[in-house]
Phi, psi and omega in degrees: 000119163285173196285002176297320201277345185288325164338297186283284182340300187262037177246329149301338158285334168298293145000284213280345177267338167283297181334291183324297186291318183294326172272002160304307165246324167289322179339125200250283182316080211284007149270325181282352208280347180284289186344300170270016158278321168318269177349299214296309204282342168297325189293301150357311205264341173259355157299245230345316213287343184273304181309311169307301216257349147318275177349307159281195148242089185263045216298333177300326181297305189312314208304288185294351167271279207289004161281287189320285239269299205294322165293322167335306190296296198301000150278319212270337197284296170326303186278003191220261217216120156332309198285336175292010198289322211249347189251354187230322191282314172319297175284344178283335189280234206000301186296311178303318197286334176298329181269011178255359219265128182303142143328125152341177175225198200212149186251191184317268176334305192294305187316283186323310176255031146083018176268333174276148178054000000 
């Protein structure tokens, strides 16, 4: 994984860990608030899933975290809020194209002493 895409990721893990606390904790709206303490623990679960696969430097792990979270945002941004089009799907489509995006290639030298990438 490169450092663009270690980027996008893990600025989408972030999203979601902020998400995750404001309908978790922040949350007002004592008819909807249980709903969204759910909602809050999902959002949670696709950090983690991401923070793993950051970790492994996993692109298959990314891949499949961040397809959920980008379909998610495109159901929510239609069925909930437009805007959630641009804060949840909008960053997960980036990340996923970053991680399709080729690699450096390492040359003899460099490759052998582990320097590049």
């Amino acid at each position: 994984m490169h450092t663009v895409s270690k980027g996008l990721v893990g600025l989408v893990a972030l999203l979601h860990l902020a998400f995750f606390v404001y309908e978790s904790f922040f949350w007002r709206d004592e008819a909807t608030r249980l709903v969204m303490v759910n909602q809050g623990f999902y959002n949670a679960f696709l950090a983690a899933g991401l923070i793993w696969a950051l970790r492994r430097q996993a692109k298959d792990l990314a891949t499949f975290f961040l397809a959920c979270i980008l379909v998610a945002g495109l159901v929510g941004g239609w069925t909930a809020k437009p805007v959630i089009y641009a804060i949840q799907a909008l960053p997960a489509f980036l990340a996923l194209v970053s991680l399709r995006l080729p690699t450096a290639r390492r040359s003899g030298a460099a490759h052998a002493a582990g320097m590049l990438g």
